[in-house]
C-alpha positions as CSV (number, residue, x, y, z in Angstrom):
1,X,0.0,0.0,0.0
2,X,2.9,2.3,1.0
3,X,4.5,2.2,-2.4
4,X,1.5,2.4,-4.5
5,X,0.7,5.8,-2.6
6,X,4.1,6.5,-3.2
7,X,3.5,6.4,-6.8
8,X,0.7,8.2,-7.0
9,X,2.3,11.1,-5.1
10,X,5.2,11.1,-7.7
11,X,3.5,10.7,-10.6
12,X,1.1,13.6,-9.3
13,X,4.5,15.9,-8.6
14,X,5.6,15.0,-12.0
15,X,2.0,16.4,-13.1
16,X,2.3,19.4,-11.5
17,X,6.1,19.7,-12.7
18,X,5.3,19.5,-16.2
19,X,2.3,21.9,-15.8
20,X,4.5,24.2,-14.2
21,X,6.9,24.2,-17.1
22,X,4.8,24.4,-20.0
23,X,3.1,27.8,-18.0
24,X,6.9,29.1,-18.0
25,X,7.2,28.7,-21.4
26,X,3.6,30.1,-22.0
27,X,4.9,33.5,-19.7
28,X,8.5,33.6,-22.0
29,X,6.7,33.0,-25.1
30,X,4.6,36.1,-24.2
31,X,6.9,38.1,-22.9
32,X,9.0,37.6,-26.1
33,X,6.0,38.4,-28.2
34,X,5.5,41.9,-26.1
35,X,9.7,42.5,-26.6
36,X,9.2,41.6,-30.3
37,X,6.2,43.9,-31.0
38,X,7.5,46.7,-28.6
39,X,11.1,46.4,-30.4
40,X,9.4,46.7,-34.0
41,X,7.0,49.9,-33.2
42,X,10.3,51.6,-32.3
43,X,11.6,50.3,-35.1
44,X,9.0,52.2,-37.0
45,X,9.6,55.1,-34.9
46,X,13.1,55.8,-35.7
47,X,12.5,55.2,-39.5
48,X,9.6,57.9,-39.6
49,X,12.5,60.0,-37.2
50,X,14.7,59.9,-40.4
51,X,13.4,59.7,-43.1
52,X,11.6,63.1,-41.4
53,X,14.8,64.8,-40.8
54,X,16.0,64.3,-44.5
């Protein structure tokens, strides 16, 4: 009996382990989409700087 609730509580850790993961990669995968958009309006921003000064 000890083991098989030993089991269970692993496989339930592993669970929550690889649910835990995947909602860090969730987070950096938005956070690199904000970076990404944020990077390409000033991007933008610079060019319309420019091209206005010539």
């Amino acid at each position: 009996m000890y083991l098989i609730d030993q089991d269970l509580a692993r496989s339930h850790m592993a669970q929550r382990m690889a649910e835990a993961d995947e909602a860090s990669r969730a987070r950096r995968l938005a956070s690199a989409r904000r970076w990404n958009r944020r990077a390409a309006r000033a991007s933008q921003r610079a060019a319309r700087a420019n091209s206005a000064v010539w």
